[in-house]
N, C-alpha and C positions, 0 to 999 in steps of 0.2 A: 563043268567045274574048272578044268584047264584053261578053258575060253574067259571064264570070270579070272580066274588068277591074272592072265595076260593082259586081260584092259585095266583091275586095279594098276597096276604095277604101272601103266604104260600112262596112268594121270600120275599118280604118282612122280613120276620122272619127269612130267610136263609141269607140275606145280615146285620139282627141286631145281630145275632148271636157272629160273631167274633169281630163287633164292640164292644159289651156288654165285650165280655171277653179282648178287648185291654184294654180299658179304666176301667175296673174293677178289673184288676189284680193289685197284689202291687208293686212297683216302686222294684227293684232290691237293695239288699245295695252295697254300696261300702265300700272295706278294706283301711283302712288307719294307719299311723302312728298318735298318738295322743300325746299331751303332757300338761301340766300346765304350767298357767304363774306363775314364780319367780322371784324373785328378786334377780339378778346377777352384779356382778361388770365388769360394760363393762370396757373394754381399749382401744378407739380407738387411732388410731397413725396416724400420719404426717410420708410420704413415701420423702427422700431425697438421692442424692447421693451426692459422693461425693470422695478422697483419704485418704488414711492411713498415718499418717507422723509422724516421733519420735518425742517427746513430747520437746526434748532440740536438737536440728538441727543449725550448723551455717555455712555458707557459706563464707569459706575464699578468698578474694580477696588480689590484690597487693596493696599497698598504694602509691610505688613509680614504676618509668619502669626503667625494666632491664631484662637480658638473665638468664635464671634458668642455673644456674650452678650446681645445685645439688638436687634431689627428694629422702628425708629420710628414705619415709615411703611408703608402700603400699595400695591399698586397703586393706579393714580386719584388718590393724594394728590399735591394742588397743594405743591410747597414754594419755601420764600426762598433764597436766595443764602447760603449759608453754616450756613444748619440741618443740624442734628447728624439724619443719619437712621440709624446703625446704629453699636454699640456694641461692638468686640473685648474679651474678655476680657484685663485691663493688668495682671495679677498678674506678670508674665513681666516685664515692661516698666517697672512701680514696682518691682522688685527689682533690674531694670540701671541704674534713675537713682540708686539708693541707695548701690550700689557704685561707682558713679562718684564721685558725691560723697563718700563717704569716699575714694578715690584722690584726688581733689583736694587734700582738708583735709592727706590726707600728704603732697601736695606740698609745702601752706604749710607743715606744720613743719620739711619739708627745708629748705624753704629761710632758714626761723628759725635753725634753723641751722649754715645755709653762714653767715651770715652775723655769728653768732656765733664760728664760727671764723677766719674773717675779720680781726674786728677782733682776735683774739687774735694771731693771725701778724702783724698790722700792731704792734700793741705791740712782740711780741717781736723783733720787724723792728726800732725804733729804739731797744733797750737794746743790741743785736748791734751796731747801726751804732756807738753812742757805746763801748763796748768798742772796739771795731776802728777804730774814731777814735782812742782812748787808748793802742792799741796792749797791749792785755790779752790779746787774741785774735787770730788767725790770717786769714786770708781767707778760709779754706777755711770758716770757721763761718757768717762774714758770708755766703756764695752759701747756705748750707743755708739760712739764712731768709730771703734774698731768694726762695728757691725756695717755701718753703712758702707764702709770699704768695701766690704765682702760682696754686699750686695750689691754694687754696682759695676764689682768684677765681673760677676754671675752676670750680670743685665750684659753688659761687653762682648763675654762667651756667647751670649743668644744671640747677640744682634751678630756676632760672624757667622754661627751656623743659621740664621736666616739668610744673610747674604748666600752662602754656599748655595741653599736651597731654592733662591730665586735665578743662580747661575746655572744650576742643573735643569729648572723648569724654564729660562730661557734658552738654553742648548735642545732640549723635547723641541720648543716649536721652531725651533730653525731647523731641525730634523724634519718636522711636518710640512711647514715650508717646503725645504727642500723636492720631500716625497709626492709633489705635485708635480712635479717635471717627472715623467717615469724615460730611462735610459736604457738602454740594452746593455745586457748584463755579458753579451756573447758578440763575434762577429757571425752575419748569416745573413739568411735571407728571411723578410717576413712571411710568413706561410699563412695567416691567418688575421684579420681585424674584425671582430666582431661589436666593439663598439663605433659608435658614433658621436658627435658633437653635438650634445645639447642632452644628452646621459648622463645620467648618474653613475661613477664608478663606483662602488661597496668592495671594502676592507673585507673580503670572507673569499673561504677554502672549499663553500658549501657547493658550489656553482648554480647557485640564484643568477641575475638578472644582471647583469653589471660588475660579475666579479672575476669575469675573463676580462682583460681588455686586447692584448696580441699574443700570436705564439709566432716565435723565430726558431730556425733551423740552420744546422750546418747540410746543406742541401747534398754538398759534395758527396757525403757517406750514406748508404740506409742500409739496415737488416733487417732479418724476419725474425719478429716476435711470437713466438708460438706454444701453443698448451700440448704440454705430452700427459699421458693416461699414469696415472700413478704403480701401475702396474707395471709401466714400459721405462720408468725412469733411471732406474738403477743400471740399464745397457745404454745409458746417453751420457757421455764426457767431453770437457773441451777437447777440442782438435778433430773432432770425428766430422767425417765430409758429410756435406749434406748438397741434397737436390732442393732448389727452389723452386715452383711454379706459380707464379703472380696469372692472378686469374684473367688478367688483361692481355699476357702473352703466354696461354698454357704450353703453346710448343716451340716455346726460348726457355727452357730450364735454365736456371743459374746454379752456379757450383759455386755453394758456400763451406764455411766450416763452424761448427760449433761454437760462442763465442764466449758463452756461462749456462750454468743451468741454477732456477733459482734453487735455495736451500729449504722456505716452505712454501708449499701448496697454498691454492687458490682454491675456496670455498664455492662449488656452483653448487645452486639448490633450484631442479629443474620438477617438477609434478612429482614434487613429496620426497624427494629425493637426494642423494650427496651426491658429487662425484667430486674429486680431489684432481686440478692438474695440476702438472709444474709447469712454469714459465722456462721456457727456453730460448735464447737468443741466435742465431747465425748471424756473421759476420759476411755479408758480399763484395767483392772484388767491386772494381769500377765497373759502369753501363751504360751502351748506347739508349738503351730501353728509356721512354718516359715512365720511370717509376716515380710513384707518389703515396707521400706516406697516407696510409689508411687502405690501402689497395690488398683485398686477402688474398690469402697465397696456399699452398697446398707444400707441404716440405715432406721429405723423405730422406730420414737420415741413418745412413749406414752404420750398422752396429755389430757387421760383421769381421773375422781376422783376415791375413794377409796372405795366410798358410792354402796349400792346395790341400783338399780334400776331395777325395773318392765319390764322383758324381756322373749321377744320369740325367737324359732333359727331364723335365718335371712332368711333362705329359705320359711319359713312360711308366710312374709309378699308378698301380690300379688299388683298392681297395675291397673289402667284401665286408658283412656285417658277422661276425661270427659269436656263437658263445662260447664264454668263460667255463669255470667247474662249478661255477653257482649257479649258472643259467642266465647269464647276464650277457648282452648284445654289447661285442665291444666289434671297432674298425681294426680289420688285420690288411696289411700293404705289402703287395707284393709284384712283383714283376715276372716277365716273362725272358726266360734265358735259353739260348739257343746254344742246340747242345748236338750234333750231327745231323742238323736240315732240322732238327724238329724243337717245337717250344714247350721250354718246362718252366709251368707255373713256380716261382720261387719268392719266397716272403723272406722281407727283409724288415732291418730298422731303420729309421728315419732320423735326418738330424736335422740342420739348418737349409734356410732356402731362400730363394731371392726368385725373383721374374721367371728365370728362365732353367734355373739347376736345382737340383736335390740332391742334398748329403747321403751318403748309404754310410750308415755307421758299421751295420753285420748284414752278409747275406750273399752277396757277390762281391767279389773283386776285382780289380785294378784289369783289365786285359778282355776281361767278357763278354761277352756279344750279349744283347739285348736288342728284345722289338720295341723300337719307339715309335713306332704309326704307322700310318696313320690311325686319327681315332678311331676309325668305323673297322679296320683290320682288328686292333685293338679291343674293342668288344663283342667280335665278333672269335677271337681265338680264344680256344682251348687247350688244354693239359696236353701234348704229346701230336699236336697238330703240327703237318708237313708246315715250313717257313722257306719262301724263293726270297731273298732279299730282292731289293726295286734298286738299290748301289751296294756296293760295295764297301761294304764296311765304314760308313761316313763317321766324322771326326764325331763327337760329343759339342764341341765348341761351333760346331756348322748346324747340327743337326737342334742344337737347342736354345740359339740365340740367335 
């Protein structure tokens, strides 16, 4: 029985053995990246697209129709404020001023004479009056020429307000006239000629066939024109910086600044759908860049303040899915804070962010050490897990940008 007592006992103490030494041994450290929280001036930005367009852009149309009889200018051609660059065929148009003016000239002889007639009724007016003063004649004769008087007053009046009327319609066709020479309304460069000689240019806004004829530009200036999400517009005001990216030079950002925002939205209607943007302008500095209007761009415009706030790199922040008191799955964000070698899971609040920082509104402050990485440390640590930092205490501004 002794004998049995001594060999239980003796597995026994051979089965407590490795047990003692798992649970007895020290937890392992882990290396990590460490850093301080400081106070950083976040930027975050509103992501928008949008195109590149010169700043002074005008899109010459016909006023009247007619056959282009002549194209002055080329693309590329620089021209002055009021240079004749394309020429309507006027056959049409010196045939309506011509007719006008003879309807005029017949005004003036109408009114030659009304007013020949005139003074005839008025003579005959004061031989009728001296009769019928003398009592030769009746009353009845005296009103017939006080009447014709009248009436040839009245006929007088007409024939001026026709004259007026064939002055006004031959001022119309020496306008039409005129609107066969089209001139540039700006100085610039031409950026665009889509008609040609032997076309018809059409008087319309419709953009049919013939109702562009050039667009001219002040080449010197462009900006990006771009749609912000109707949700985002209300943190966008003039003067706020923006990043441009012209998809032709995605890594020559330009630094613009905001230059209007429209007042209403733009109607898109995509697979059944609304979406509302606003039109937003940025203003660009000058550039070596062959920029060209029409070229899309990608902008990021800052809508953050200037103020430092209480920030970690942004990799540092973790998340978990947890439930509410209703049983509802919400994201709870927390970090890991080093607290005498070892890391303590701690949940914080979240404010603003940009590329490379995260605001901490409650939860740690200004001075505390945090593990920021790497990621695989990072998902790989625990609640009260040994931490060897891999440096010393690196800045926040090193360590997250």
């Amino acid at each position: 029985m002794r004998l049995k007592i001594i060999s239980v006992a003796a597995v026994a103490a051979f089965l407590a053995i490795p047990v003692a030494v798992k649970f007895g041994a020290r937890k392992p450290s882990r290396e990590a990246d460490i850093a301080s929280v400081q106070k950083l001036v976040i930027r975050p930005s509103i992501l928008a697209t949008g195109n590149l367009v010169f700043r002074q852009e005008v899109l010459l149309s016909a006023e009247v129709i007619g056959k282009v009889a002549a194209v002055l200018v080329k693309e590329g051609a620089p021209v002055m404020r009021g240079q004749v660059l394309l020429r309507l065929d006027p056959t049409s148009y010196l045939a309506e001023v011509a007719q006008q003016e003879a309807a005029r000239r017949n005004a003036g002889i109408a009114i030659e004479r009304a007013q020949i007639n005139l003074a005839s009724q008025e003579r005959n007016l004061e031989r009728t009056a001296r009769l019928y003063k003398d009592k030769y004649i009746d009353v009845s004769r005296y009103d017939d020429a006080v009447h014709q008087v009248d009436l040839a007053r009245v006929e007088l009046r007409a024939s001026r307000e026709t004259l007026e009327q064939a002055s006004a319609q031959l001022a119309q066709a020496h306008e039409h006239l005129a609107k066969t020479e089209v001139r540039a309304p700006i100085e610039g460069t031409v950026t665009a000629v889509p008609i040609k000689v032997g076309e018809t240019a059409v008087a319309s806004a419709t953009g049919i066939a013939g109702s562009s004829l050039m667009t001219i530009a002040n080449v010197s200036s462009i900006m990006a024109e771009v749609n912000v999400d109707e949700a985002d517009i209300a943190r966008v005001a003039e003067g706020q910086l923006a990043k441009v990216f012209p998809a032709a030079f995605p890594d020559q950002p330009l630094e613009g600044k905001v230059d209007s925002v429209a007042m209403a939205p733009k109607v898109l209607v995509a697979g059944g759908s609304q979406s509302r943007n606003y039109v937003v302008k940025v203003r660009l500095p000058g550039s070596k860049l062959a920029l060209r209007s029409g070229m899309t761009c990608r902008v990021e415009i800052g809508v953050g303040s200037s103020s430092a706030l209480p920030a970690v790199p942004i990799q540092a922040v973790l998340n978990d899915e947890v439930a509410d008191s209703r049983d509802r799955a919400k994201s709870a964000n927390y970090v890991f804070v080093v607290q005498q070698g070892k890391a303590k899971k701690t949940a914080v609040e979240l404010g603003q962010a940009d590329d490379a920082s995260q605001e901490i509104i409650r939860g740690v402050a200004v001075g505390q050490t945090i593990v920021i990485g790497p990621a695989r440390a990072l998902r790989e640590l625990h609640d009260g897990d040994l931490v060897t930092p891999k440096k010393a205490d690196v800045r926040v501004a090193e360590a997250g940008r």
